[in-house]
N, C-alpha and C positions, 0 to 999 in steps of 0.2 A: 646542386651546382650544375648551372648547364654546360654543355660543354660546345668548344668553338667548331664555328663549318671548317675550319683550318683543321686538316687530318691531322698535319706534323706539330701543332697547338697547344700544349697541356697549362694552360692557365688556370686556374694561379698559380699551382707547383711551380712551375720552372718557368714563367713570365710569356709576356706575348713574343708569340713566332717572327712575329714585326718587327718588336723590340720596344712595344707603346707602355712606357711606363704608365700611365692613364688608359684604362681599356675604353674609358667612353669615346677616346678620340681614333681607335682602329676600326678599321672601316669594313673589316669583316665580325669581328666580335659584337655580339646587339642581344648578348643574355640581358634579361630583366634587371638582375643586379649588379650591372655591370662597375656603376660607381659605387656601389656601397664596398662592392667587393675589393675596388682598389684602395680604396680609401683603408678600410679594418687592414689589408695585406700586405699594404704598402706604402705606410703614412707618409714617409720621407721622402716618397718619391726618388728613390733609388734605382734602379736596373738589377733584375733580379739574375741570377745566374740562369743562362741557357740549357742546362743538363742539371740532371738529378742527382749523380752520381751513380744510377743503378745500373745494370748492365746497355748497353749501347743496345738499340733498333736502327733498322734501316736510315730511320727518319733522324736520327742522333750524328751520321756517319760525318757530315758537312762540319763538327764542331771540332774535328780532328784533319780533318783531309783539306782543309784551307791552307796549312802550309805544304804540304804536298800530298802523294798519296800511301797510306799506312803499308805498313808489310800485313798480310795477313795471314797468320797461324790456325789451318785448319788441323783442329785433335778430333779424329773419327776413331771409331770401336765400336763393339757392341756396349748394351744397357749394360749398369755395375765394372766397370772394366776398370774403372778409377779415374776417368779422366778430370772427373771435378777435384777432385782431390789431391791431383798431380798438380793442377795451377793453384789450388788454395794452399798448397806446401810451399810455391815459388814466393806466394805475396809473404807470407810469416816469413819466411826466411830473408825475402829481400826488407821487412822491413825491420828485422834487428840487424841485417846490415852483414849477415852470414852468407850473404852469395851474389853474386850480379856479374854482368858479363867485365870479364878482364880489359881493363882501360877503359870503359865506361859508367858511368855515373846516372841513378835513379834520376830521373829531370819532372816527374809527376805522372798523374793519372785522372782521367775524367770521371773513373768509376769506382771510386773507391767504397763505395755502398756494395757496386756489386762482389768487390773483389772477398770484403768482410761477408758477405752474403754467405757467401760459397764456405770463408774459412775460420767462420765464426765459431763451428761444432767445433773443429780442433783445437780450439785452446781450452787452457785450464781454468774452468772456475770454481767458486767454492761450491763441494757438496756436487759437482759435476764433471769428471774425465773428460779429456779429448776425447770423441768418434770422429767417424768418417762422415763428410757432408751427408746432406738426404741429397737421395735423389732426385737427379732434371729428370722434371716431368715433359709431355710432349705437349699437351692442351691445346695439340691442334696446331703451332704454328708453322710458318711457313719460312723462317728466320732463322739463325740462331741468336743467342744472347754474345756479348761483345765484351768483353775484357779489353780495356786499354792500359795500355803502360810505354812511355817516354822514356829514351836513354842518347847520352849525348855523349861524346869522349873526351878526359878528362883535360885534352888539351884545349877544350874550346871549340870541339869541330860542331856543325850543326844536330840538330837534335834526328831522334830517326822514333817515328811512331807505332807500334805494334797494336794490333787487334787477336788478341787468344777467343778462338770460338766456344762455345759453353753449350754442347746440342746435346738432345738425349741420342741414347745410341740404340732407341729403335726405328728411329729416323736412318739412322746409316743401315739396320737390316732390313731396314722395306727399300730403301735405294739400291742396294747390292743386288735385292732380289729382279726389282722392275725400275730404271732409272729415272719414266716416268710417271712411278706412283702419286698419288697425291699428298701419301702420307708420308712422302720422300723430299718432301718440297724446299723444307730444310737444311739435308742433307744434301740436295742439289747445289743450293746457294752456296755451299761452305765446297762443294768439287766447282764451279764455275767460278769462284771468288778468291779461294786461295792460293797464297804465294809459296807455301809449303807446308806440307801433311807430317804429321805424325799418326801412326796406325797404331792404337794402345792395343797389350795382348793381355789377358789378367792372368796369369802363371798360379793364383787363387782358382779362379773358375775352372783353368786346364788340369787341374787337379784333382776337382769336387765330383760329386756322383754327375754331372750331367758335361762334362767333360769333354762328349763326344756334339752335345749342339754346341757349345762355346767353341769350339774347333769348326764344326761347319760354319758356322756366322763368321768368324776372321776370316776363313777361307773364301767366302764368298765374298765381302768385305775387299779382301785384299787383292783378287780377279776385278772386279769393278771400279776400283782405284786403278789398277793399274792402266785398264782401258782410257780411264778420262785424265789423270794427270799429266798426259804430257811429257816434258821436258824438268819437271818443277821435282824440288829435292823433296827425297821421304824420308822415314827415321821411322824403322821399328821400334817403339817401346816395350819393353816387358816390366808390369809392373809389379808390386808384389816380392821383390827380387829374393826378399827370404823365403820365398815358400818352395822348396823343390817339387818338379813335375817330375814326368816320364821322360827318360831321353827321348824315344820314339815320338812321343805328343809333343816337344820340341821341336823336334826338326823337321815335322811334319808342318808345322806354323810357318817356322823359317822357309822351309820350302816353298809353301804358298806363296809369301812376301816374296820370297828373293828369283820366282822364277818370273811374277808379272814384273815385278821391280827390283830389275840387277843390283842399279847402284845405291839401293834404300841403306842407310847405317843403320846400326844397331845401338842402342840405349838398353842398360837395366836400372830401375831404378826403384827405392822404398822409401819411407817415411820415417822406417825401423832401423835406428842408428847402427853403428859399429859397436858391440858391445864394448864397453870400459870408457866410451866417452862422456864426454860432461855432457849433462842433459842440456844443459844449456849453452853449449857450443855445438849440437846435434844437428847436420845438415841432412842428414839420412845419404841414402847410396844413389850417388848417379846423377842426383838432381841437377849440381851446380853444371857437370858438363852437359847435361840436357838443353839447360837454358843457354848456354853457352851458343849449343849450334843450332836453337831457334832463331837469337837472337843474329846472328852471322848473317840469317839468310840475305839476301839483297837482289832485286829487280833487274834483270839484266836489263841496261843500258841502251840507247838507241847512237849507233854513228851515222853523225849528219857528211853528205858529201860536201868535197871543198868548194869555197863560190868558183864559179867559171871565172879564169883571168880577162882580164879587161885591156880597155887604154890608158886606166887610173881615176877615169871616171868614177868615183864610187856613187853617185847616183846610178848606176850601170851595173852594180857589182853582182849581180846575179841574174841568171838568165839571159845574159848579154846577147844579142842575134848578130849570128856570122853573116859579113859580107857576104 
């Protein structure tokens, strides 16, 4: 299959970038089989969906951001810290309907390939337990992968569009270290792009024999966030929340967070129910108000000055020139 000079392109997967249900009539597409291929792919001559459903790329962003522009939830940590597995617990539970943000309502998602991607190891199959996702690999890009998810409020109010990032988190320790790494490239886009950070801490790894690098990396981590974020809200995660650490290796982490970023909140949170609940009422600890104050965040607002008063002219009504 050849493939189109259209970079943002993926024909026949997800249809021409155009919109040409017939490739032979797009005027960039000129593969050898271009008609056979529409013909076998697409006898009806239909309009094929513009997305995959797999995680969002750059080139993806435009299929969301035409009603406005998304909130975007940057999750940084080091490598293993949980962060895939903190949004693969949000999709399973928003989709038995065990959590979502108070007075809002699920309204869809473009990526629901990628969303199961991520939390497909956690469910139950025969002859198979839940685990924890594999691991996001890094293979070099320069992105991260995009989680969307739509919520609108129950009254009718407009819909509001999230983008959750899905990066590995050696991307965030070569960014921490040199901002402009190459192998940081990544974790650039998600500190230049984001609307608001969560800093994952794995309260597992602050535990384990190597204890003491899993501390330096948040730590470094969470001086480098502090530097580039801004004005924009953070939220310490601690994830893991049954696993007790050292007081000292706690609030040695807190300290890091809380002296680059005063006003960061605090989150705990697990996957590992209350004990004596129904497994199948199990929201685990901390999740629902996590997503709660992800889903809150909101783009502060631009105020436009009043028109300059006039003679009533409203041909005139702005910019009027004084006598």
């Amino acid at each position: 299959m050849e493939k189109c000079a259209q970079p943002t392109c993926f024909v026949p997967d997800t249809g021409c970038d155009l919109g040409h249900t017939d490739l032979t009539k797009c005027p960039i597409w000129h593969g050898a089989r271009a008609a056979d291929e529409t013909a076998g792919n697409n006898l009806s001559g239909e309009m094929l969906m513009p997305w995959s459903g797999s995680a969002f790329g750059l080139a993806d962003l435009r299929f969301v951001s035409g009603r406005a522009k998304p909130i975007v939830i940057g999750v940084v940590g080091p490598q293993n810290a949980g962060k895939t597995t903190l949004l693969a617990a949000w999709y399973l539970l928003l989709g038995r309907g065990l959590t979502g943000p108070e007075g809002r309502l699920f309204a869809g998602s473009y990526t629901l390939s990628g969303w199961e991607a991520a939390a497909g190891a956690m469910r139950w199959t025969p002859g198979q337990p839940p685990r924890f996702p594999p691991h996001t690999t890094s293979r070099g890009g320069r992105a991260p992968g995009l989680l969307h998810l739509t919520f609108r409020d129950e009254d009718g109010g407009a819909p509001v569009d999230y983008l959750f990032t899905d990066a590995p988190g050696e991307w965030f320790q070569r960014w921490a270290i040199n901002t402009d790494s190459a192998e940081g490239a990544g974790a650039r886009w998600v500190s230049d792009h984001a609307d608001a950070f969560m800093i994952v801490a794995d309260r597992e790894a602050l535990a384990g024999e190597a204890m003491g690098s899993a501390r330096g990396s948040l730590q470094f981590i969470a001086r480098r966030l502090g530097a580039e974020r801004g004005a924009r809200p953070v939220a310490l995660v601690w994830t893991k929340a049954d696993v007790d650490i050292p007081t000292e290796m706690e609030e040695a982490v807190r300290s890091a967070v809380m002296d680059a970023m005063p006003d960061a909140a605090e989150h705990s949170v697990s996957v590992v129910g209350t004990p004596g609940t129904d497994p199948l009422l199990n929201t685990g600890v901390g999740l629902t108000g996590l997503l709660k104050w992800a889903t809150d965040v909101r783009r502060p607002g631009v105020d436009l000055p009043p028109p300059a008063s006039t003679s009533g002219d409203s041909l005139f009504i702005y910019g009027g020139r004084k006598p």
